[in-house]
KELO-761449 format. One record per residue (C-alpha): residue number from 0; x, y, z. Coordinates in nm, 4 decimals, decimal comma. Example, Ala and Ser with C-alpha at 12.3 -4.5 7.8 and 13.67 -1.06 7.14 Angstrom:
# residues 2
GUFI   num          x          y          z
GUFI     0     1,2300    -0,4500     0,7800
GUFI     1     1,3670    -0,1060     0,7140
This chain:
# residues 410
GUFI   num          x          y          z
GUFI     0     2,4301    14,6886    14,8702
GUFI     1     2,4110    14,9579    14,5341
GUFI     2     2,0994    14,9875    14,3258
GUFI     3     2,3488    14,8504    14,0869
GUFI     4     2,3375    14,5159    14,1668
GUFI     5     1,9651    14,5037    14,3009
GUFI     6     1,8543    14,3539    13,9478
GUFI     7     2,0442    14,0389    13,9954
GUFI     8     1,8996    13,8688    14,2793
GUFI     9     1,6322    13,7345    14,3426
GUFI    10     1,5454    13,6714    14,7115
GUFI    11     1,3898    13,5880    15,0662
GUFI    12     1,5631    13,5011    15,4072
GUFI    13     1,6020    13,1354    15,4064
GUFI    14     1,4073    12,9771    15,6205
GUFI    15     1,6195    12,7087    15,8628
GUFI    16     1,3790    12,4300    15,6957
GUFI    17     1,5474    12,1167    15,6058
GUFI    18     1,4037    12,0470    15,3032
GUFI    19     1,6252    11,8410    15,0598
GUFI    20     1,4633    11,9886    14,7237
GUFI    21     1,5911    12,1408    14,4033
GUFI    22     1,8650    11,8406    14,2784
GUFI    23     1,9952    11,8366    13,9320
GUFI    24     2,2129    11,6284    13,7376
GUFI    25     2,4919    11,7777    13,5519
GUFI    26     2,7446    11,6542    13,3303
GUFI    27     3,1849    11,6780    13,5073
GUFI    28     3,4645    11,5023    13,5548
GUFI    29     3,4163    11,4366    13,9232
GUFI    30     3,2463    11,1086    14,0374
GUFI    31     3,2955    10,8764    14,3273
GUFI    32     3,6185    10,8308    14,5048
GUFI    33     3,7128    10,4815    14,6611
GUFI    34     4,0480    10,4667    14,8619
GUFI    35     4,1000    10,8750    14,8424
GUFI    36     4,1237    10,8035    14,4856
GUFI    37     3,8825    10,9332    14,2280
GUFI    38     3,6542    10,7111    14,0142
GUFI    39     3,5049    10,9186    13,6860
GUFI    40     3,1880    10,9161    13,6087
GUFI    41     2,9900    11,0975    13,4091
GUFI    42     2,6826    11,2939    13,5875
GUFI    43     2,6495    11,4477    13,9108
GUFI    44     2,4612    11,5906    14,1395
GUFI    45     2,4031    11,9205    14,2219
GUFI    46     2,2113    12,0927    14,4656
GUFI    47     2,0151    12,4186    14,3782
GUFI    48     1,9027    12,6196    14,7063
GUFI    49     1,6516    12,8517    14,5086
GUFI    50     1,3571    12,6219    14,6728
GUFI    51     1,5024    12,6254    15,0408
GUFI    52     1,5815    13,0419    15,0340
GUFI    53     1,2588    13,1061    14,8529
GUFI    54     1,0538    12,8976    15,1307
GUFI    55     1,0344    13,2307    15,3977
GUFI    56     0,9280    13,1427    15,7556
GUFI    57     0,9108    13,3556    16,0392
GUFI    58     1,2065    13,1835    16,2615
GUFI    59     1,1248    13,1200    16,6358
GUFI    60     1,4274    13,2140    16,8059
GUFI    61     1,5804    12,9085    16,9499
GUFI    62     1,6049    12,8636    17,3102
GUFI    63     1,9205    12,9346    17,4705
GUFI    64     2,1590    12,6353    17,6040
GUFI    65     2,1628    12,6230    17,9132
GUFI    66     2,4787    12,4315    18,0401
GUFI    67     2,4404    12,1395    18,3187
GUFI    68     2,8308    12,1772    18,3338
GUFI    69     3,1491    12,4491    18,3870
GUFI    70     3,4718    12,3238    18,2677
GUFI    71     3,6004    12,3456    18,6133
GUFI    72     3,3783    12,1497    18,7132
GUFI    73     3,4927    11,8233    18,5045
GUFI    74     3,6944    11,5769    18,6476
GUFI    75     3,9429    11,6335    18,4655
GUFI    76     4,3189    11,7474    18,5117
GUFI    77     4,4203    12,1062    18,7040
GUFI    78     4,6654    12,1615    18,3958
GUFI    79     4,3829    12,1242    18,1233
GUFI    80     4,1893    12,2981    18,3268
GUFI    81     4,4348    12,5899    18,3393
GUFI    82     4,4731    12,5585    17,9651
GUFI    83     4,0807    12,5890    17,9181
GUFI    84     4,0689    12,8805    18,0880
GUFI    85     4,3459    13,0422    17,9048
GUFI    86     4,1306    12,9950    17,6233
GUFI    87     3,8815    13,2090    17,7854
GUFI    88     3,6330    12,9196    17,7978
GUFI    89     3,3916    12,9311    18,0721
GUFI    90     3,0574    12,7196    17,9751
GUFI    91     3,1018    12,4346    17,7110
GUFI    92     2,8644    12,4650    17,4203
GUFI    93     2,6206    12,1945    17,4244
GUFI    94     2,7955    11,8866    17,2330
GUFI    95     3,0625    11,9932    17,4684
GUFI    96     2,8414    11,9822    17,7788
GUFI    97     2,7309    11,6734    17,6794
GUFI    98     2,9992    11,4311    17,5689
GUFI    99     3,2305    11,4896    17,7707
GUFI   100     3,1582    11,2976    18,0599
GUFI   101     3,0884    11,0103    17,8546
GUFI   102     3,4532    11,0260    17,6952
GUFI   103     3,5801    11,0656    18,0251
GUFI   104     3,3758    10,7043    18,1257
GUFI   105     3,5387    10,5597    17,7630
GUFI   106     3,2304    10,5054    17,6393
GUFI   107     3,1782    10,4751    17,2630
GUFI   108     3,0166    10,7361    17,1425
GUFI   109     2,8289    10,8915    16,7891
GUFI   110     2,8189    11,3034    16,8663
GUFI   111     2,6362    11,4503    16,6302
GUFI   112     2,6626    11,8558    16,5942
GUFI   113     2,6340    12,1514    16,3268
GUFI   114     2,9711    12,3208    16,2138
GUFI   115     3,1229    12,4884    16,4192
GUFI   116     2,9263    12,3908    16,7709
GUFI   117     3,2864    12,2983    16,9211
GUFI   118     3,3153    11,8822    16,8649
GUFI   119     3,6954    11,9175    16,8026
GUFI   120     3,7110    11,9969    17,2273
GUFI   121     3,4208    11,8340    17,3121
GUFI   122     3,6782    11,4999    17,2358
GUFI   123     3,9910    11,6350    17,2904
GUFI   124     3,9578    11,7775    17,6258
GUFI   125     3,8148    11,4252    17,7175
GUFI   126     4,0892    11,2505    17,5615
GUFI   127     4,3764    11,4613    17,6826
GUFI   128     4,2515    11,3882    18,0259
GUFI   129     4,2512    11,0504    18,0021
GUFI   130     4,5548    10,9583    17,8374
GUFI   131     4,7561    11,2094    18,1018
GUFI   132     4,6010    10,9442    18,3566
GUFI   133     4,7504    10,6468    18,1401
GUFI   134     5,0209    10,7050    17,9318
GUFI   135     4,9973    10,3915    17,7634
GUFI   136     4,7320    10,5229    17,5930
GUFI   137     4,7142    10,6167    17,2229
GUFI   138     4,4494    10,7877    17,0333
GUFI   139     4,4574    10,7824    16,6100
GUFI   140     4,2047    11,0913    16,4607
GUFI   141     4,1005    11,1166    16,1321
GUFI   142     3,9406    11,3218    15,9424
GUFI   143     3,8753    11,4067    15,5849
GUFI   144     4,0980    11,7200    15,4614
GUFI   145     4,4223    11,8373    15,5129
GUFI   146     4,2658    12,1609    15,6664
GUFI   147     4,0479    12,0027    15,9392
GUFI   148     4,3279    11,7678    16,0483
GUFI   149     4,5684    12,0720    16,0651
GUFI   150     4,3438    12,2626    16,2571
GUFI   151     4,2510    11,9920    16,4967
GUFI   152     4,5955    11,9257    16,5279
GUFI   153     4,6191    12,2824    16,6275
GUFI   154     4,3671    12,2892    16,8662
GUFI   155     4,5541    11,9993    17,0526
GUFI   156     4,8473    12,1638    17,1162
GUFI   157     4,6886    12,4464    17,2945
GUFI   158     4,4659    12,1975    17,5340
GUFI   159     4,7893    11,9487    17,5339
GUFI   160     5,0464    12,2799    17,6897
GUFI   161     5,2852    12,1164    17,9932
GUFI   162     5,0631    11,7983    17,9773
GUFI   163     5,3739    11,6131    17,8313
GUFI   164     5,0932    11,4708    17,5894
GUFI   165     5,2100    11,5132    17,2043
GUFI   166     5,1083    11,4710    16,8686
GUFI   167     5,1897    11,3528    16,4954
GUFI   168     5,0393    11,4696    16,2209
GUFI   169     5,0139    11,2802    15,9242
GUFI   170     4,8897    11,4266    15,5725
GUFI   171     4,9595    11,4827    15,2730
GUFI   172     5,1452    11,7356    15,0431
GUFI   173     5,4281    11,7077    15,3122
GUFI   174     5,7421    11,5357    15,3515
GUFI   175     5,6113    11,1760    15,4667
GUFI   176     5,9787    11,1169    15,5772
GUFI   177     5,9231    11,3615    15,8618
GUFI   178     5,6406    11,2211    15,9613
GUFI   179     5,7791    10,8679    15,9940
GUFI   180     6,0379    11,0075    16,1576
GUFI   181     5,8040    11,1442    16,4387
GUFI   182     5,6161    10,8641    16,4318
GUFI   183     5,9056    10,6571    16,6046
GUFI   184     5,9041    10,9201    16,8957
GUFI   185     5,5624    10,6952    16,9380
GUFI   186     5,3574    11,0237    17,0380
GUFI   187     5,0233    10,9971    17,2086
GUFI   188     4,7719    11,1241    16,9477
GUFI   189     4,8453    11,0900    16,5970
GUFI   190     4,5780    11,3281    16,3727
GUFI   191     4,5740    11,2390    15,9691
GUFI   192     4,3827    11,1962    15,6576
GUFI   193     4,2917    10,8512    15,5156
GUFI   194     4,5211    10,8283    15,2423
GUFI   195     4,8633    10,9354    15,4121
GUFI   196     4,7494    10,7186    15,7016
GUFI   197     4,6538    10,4163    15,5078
GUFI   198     5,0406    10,4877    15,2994
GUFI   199     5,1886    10,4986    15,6275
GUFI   200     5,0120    10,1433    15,7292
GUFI   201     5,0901     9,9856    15,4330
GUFI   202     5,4603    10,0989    15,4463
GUFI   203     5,4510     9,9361    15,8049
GUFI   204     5,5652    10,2949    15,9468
GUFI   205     5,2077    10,3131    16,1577
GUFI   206     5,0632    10,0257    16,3673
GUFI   207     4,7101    10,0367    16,4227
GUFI   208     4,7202     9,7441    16,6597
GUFI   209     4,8852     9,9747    16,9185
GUFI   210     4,6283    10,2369    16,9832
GUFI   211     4,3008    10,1975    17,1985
GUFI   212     4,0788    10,4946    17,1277
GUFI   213     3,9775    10,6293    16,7529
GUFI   214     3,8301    10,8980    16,6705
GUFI   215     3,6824    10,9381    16,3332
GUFI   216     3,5708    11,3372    16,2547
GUFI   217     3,3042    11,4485    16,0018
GUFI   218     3,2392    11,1270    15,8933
GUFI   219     2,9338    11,2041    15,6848
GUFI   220     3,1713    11,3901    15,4883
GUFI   221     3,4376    11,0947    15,4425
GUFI   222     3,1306    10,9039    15,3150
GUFI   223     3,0806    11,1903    15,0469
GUFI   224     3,4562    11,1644    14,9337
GUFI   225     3,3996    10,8078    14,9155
GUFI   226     3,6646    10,7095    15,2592
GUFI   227     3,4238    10,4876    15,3566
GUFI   228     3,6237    10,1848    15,2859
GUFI   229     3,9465    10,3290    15,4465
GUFI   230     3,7431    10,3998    15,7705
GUFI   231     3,6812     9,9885    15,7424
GUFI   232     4,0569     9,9564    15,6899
GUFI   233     4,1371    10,1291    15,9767
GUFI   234     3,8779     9,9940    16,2019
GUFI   235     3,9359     9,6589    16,1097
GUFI   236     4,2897     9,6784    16,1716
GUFI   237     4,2770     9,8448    16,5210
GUFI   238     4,2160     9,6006    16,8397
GUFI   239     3,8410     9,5191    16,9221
GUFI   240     3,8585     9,6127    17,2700
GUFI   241     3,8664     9,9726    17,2192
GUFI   242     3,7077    10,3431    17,2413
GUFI   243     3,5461    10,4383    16,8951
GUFI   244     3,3892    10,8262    16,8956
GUFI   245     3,2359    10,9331    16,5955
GUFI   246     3,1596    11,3225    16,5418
GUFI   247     3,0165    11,4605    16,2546
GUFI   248     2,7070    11,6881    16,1291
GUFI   249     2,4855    11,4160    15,9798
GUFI   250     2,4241    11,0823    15,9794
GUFI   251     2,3523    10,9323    15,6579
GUFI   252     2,1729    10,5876    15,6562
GUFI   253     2,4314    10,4086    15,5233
GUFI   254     2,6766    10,4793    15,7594
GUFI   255     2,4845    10,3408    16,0742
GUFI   256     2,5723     9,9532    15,9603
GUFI   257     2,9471    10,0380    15,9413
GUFI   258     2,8674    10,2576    16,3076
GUFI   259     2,7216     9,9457    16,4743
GUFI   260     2,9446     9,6563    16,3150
GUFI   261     3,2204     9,8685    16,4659
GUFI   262     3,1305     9,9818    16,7936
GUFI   263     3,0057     9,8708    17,1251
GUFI   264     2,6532    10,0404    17,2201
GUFI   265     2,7790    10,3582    17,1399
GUFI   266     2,5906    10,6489    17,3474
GUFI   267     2,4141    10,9019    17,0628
GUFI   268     2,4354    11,2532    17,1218
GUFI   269     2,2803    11,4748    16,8747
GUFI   270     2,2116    11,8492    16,9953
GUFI   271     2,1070    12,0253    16,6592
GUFI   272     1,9436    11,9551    16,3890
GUFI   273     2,1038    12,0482    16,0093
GUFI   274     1,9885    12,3534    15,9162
GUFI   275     2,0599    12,6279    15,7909
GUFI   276     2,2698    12,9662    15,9895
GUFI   277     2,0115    13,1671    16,1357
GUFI   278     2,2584    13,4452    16,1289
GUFI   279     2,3518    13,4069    15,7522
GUFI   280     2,1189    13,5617    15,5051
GUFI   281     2,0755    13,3524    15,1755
GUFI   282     2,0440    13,4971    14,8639
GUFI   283     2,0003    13,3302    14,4844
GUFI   284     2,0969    13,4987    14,1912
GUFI   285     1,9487    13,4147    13,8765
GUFI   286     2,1886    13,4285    13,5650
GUFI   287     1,9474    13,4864    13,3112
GUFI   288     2,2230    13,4209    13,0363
GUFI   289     2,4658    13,6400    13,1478
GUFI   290     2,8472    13,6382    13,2098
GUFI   291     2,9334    13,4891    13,5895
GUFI   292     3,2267    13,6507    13,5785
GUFI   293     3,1160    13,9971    13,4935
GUFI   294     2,8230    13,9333    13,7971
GUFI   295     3,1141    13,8371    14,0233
GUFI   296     3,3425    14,1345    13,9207
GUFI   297     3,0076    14,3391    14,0241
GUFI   298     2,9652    14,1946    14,3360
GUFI   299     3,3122    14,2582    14,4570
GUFI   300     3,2957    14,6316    14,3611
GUFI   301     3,0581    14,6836    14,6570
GUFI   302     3,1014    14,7924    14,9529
GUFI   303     3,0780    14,5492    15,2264
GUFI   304     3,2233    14,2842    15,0183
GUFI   305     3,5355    14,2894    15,2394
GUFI   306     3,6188    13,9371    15,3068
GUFI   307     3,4444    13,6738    15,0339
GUFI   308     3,5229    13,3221    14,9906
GUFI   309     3,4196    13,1747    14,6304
GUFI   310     3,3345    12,7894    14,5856
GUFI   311     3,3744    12,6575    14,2981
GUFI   312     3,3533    12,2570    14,1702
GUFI   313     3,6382    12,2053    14,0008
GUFI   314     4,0058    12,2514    14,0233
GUFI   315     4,0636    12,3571    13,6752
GUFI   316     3,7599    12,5930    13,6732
GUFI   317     3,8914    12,7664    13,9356
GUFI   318     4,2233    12,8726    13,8144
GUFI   319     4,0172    13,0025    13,5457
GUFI   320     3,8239    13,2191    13,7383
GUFI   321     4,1362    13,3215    13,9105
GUFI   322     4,3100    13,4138    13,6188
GUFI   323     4,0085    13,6227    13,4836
GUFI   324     3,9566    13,7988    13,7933
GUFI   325     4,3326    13,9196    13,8217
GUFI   326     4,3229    13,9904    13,4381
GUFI   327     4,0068    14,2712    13,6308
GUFI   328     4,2323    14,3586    13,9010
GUFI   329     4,1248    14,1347    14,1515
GUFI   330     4,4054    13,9394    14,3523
GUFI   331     4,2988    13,6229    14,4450
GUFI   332     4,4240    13,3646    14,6690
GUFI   333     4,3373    12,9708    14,5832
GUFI   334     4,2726    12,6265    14,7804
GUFI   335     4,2327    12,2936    14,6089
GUFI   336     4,3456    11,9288    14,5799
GUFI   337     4,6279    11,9980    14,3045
GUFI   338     4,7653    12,2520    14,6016
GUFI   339     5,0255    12,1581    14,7973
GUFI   340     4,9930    12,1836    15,1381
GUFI   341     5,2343    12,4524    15,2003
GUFI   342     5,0336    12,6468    14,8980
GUFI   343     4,7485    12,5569    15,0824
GUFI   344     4,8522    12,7025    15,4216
GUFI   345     4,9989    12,9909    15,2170
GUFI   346     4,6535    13,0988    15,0262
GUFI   347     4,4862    13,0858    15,3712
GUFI   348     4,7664    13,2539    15,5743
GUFI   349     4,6984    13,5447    15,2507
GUFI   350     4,2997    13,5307    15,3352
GUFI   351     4,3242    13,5254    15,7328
GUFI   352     4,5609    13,8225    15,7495
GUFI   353     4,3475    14,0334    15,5012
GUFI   354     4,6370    14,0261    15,2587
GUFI   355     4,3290    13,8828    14,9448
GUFI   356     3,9950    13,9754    15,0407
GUFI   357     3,8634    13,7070    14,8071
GUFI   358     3,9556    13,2999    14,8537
GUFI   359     3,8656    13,0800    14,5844
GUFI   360     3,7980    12,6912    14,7038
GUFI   361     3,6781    12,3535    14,6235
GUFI   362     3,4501    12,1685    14,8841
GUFI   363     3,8349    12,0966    15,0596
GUFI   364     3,7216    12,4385    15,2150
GUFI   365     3,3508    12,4216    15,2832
GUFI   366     3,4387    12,2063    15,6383
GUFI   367     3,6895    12,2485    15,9483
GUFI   368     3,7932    12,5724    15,8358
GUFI   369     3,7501    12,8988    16,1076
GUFI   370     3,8129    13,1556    15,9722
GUFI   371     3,6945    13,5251    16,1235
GUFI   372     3,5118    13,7641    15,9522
GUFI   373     3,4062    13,6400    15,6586
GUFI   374     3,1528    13,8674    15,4880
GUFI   375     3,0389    13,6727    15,1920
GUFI   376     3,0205    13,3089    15,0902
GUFI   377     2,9477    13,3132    14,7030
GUFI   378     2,8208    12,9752    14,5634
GUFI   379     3,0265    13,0617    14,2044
GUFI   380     2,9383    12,6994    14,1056
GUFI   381     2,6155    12,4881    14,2692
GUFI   382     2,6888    12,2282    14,5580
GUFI   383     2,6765    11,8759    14,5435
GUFI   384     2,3927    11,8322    14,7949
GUFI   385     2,2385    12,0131    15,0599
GUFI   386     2,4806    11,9027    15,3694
GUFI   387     2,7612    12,0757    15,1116
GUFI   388     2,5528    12,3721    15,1098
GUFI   389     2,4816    12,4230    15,4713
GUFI   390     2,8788    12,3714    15,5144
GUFI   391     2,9697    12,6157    15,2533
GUFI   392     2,7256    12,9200    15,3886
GUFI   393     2,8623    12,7793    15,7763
GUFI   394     3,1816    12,9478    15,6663
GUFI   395     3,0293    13,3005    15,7310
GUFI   396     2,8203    13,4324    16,0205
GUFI   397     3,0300    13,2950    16,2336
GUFI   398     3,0645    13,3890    16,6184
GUFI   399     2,7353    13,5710    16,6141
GUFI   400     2,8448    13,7459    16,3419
GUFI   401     2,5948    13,8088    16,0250
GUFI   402     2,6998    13,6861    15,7427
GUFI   403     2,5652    13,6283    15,3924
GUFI   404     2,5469    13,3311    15,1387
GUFI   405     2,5040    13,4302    14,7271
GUFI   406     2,4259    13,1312    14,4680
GUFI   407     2,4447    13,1650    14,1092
GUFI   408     2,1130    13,0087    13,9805
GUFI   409     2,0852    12,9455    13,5737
């Protein structure tokens, strides 16, 4: 980085200490959402990292996973096998190597796991298997965003390829006719959100009394967009006698009495702790009164900068920003809940193939999202909390690439 921009940071290589500090409360439009439906209110939270990049430790570089298991080495069909390898997967990472075999048994399981630590195969591979073995079977995923559901849907047809296993997927911001249409092919896995699913229910296009296995993804995050009643919905309307597997990040208190009232001694797998990336450097830097924009617009101009994805909080602030940075000559592509999905797929699509070097996002972005070679993560705007935070700056420094994380601080 210039000389030029040296004067606005101020900063230290985060430590990978999880230390919830540096919460503010800040007046917006955005409060809780019940039902995938949001509830105004008047202060938030937000979550300012200055404390946690600021508190410099020299890391002890972790010990390297060593895996009990190879993938040919489950018991688990030649055909996924095949598929696994084409993949070029050899060793499973560890919440891989772990919950597998448990899937395999049908045991209920909580998997806990970072971002990007590979729990989207460590059930799917599992669940594949067993449904190939018993076609009766059907397995309902949900998860919180368009994105993550897309992608996991993606991910299942490369595992699923000449199984004869298929999918649905049901979200919105696309024709819901389609998708009752393929609903009464009555595939094996259907992969949604909450809301279309619960729409779908309610229409009496879906029956949840038909499928044995659930999988609910990220959960911690459908507690922050406030899903946590449609997970009881759906759980409550799927038979008792069934497989429940819940992945996610964290585990927030108050989701372990809606874990247990809906489970059956689920095995707990957790194989990393939150932290922070050890291979993304975290930056602050401090305002001071001056124009975000015009710091942005500065940032951008440098080299390295080549690939930089911008979160912001809201929707409306963010087609501001886009408008202002075009108005300085910088294209933008844009992802948020007013989006439709094909816009959505089209401002990635724009962002993956190096078409816009710079992405602009609500928290719809900060989770499920793989995208390669990300150079920057910019917090424009401050997170909501620290988990946020940790899944924003996981969208760089990805496959042990560096990467590095920016946060405007007032």
């Amino acid at each position: 980085m210039s000389s030029s921009s040296s004067s606005y940071f101020n900063t230290r290589r985060s430590s990978a200490s999880d230390r919830r500090s540096g919460f503010n409360d800040r007046s917006s439009g955005f409060g809780n959402r019940r039902s995938g439906r949001a509830q105004f209110s008047r202060r938030i939270k937000t979550f300012d990292p200055s404390m946690v990049v600021k508190q410099s430790i020299i890391a002890v570089p972790k010990k390297e996973y060593v895996a009990t298991h190879k993938f040919n080495e489950f018991a688990i069909a030649d055909q996924l096998k095949q598929n696994i390898t084409a993949c070029g997967y050899v060793s499973p990472t560890p919440i891989q190597d772990q919950a597998i075999e448990h899937i395999l048994n049908q045991e209920d399981l909580i998997g806990l796991a970072n971002t990007g630590t590979g729990k989207t195969a460590a059930f799917l591979i599992p669940l594949i298997n067993n449904v190939m073995a018993n076609r009766t079977k059907k397995v309902l995923i949900m998860a919180p965003t368009r994105e993550l559901v897309e992608q996991t849907e993606s991910e299942f047809r490369i595992f699923a390829k000449g199984t004869g296993i298929y999918s649905t997927l049901c979200i919105g911001g696309m024709s819901i006719k389609n998708q009752i249409n393929n609903l009464k092919r009555n595939p094996h896995f259907v992969i949604g959100t909450p809301g279309r699913l619960i729409d779908l229910v309610e229409r009496r296009k879906l029956d949840l009394s038909s499928f044995s296995i659930l999988v609910l993804d990220e959960v911690d995050r459908m507690l922050d967009m406030g899903f946590i009643h449609d997970m009881e919905f759906v759980m409550g309307r799927m038979p008792k006698t069934r497989q429940t597997l819940f992945f996610s990040a964290t585990l927030p208190m108050k989701l372990n009495q809606v874990i247990y009232r809906f489970s059956k001694n689920p095995i707990k797998i957790q194989v990393e702790a939150q932290s922070a990336a050890t291979n993304v450097n975290q930056n602050i830097i401090k305002i001071n009164g001056q124009s975000k924009v015009d710091i942005l617009q500065n940032l951008l101009k440098q080299e390295g900068f080549d690939k930089v994805l911008v979160f912001g909080r809201t929707k409306f602030g963010l087609n501001t920003l886009s408008k202002k940075l075009l108005e300085r000559g910088f294209k933008t592509a844009i992802i948020h809940g007013n989006k439709s999905q094909g816009q959505r797929q089209q401002a990635l699509n724009q962002f993956k193939n190096d078409r816009v070097k710079v992405l602009l996002a609500t928290d719809v972005a900060s989770r499920g999202l793989d995208i390669d070679d990300v150079t920057h993560v910019i917090n424009y705007d401050l997170p909501e909390s620290y988990e946020a935070y940790i899944h924003r700056i996981g969208r760089t420094g990805r496959a042990n690439k560096t990467g590095s994380a920016l946060s405007f601080v007032d």
